[in-house]
N, C-alpha and C positions, 0 to 999 in steps of 0.2 A: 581487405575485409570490407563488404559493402552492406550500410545498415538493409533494413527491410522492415518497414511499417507490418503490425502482427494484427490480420482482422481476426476479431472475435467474434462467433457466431452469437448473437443475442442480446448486444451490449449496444445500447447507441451513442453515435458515433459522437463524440465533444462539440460544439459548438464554437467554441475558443481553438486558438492555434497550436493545437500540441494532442498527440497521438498516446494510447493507454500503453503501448506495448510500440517497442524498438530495440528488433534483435542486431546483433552484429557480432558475427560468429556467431559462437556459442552461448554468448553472453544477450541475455534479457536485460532493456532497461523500461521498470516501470514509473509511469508519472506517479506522483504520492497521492494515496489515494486519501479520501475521505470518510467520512462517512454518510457516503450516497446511494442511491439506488441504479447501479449500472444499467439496467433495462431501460431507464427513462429517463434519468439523470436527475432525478432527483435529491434535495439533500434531504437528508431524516436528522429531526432534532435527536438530542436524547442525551443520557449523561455520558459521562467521560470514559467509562467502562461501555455504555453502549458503542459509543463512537467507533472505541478501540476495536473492538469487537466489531463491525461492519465493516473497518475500515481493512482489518487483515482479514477476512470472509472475501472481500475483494481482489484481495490480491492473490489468497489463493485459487479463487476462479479465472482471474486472469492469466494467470501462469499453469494451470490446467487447460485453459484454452490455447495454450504455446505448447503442450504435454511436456511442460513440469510442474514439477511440485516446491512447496513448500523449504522440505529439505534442501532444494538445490538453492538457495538465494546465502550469498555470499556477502551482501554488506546491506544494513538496513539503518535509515536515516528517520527520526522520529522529530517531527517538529510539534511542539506542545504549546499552548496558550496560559497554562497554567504548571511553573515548576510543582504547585505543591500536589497535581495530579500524578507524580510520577509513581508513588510507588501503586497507586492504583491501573493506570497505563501497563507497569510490568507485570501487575498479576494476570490480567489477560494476556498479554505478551509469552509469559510462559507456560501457558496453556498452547500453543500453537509450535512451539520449536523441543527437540529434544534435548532436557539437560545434558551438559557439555559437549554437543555439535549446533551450539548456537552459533549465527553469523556473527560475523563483526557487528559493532553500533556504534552510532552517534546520536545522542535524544538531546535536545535543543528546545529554549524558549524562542519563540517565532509564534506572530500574533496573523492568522488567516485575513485573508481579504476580500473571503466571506462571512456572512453573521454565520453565528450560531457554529461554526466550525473550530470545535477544540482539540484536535489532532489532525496532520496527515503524514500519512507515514510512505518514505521511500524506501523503493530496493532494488538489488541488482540481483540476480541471477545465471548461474552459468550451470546450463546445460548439454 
């Protein structure tokens, strides 16, 4: 099985060493997104529900730019700045997946090594 870096029309490209999208097979892996502006790379403050909220709008553009969707992501990795944001993180969270065909998870405290970045969330996908 041999990976393949996944261009995305309209997203610019990272500046740093590491690619938005790598399929192999079937399986998508996405870097964890943020809550950034993929067209320009910029990061956008905002609270912890924003974040959230930008951060999985990303991903499902990402993974629509590989045509799939949402549904197809099989494990999702939430790294958080603040445990006591969690139950705010999942109420967005399940606005986006269908009750009981949710992925697998992991949500974790993990402190970004950017300011202002209070979530990134990873995933995989297998389409």
């Amino acid at each position: 099985m041999k990976k393949r870096v996944m261009i995305i029309p309209g997203i610019t490209r990272p500046d740093l060493p590491f690619n938005h999208v790598v399929r192999a097979g079937r399986f998508l892996f996405l870097t964890s997104q943020l809550s950034s502006d993929l067209k320009t790379g910029e990061i956008k403050s905002g609270t912890i529900v924003e974040q959230t909220r930008q951060a999985l709008d990303n991903i499902k553009f990402l993974l629509e730019g590989c045509g799939a969707t949402i549904d197809d992501i099989v494990k999702v990795v939430i790294y958080m700045r603040n445990l006591k944001d969690f139950d705010k993180v999942n109420e967005v969270y399940c606005e986006y997946f269908t009750k009981g065909d949710e992925p697998a998870r992991v949500a974790m405290q993990a402190i970004s090594p950017l300011d202002g970045v209070d979530i990134e969330i990873e995933v995989i996908a297998f389409k």
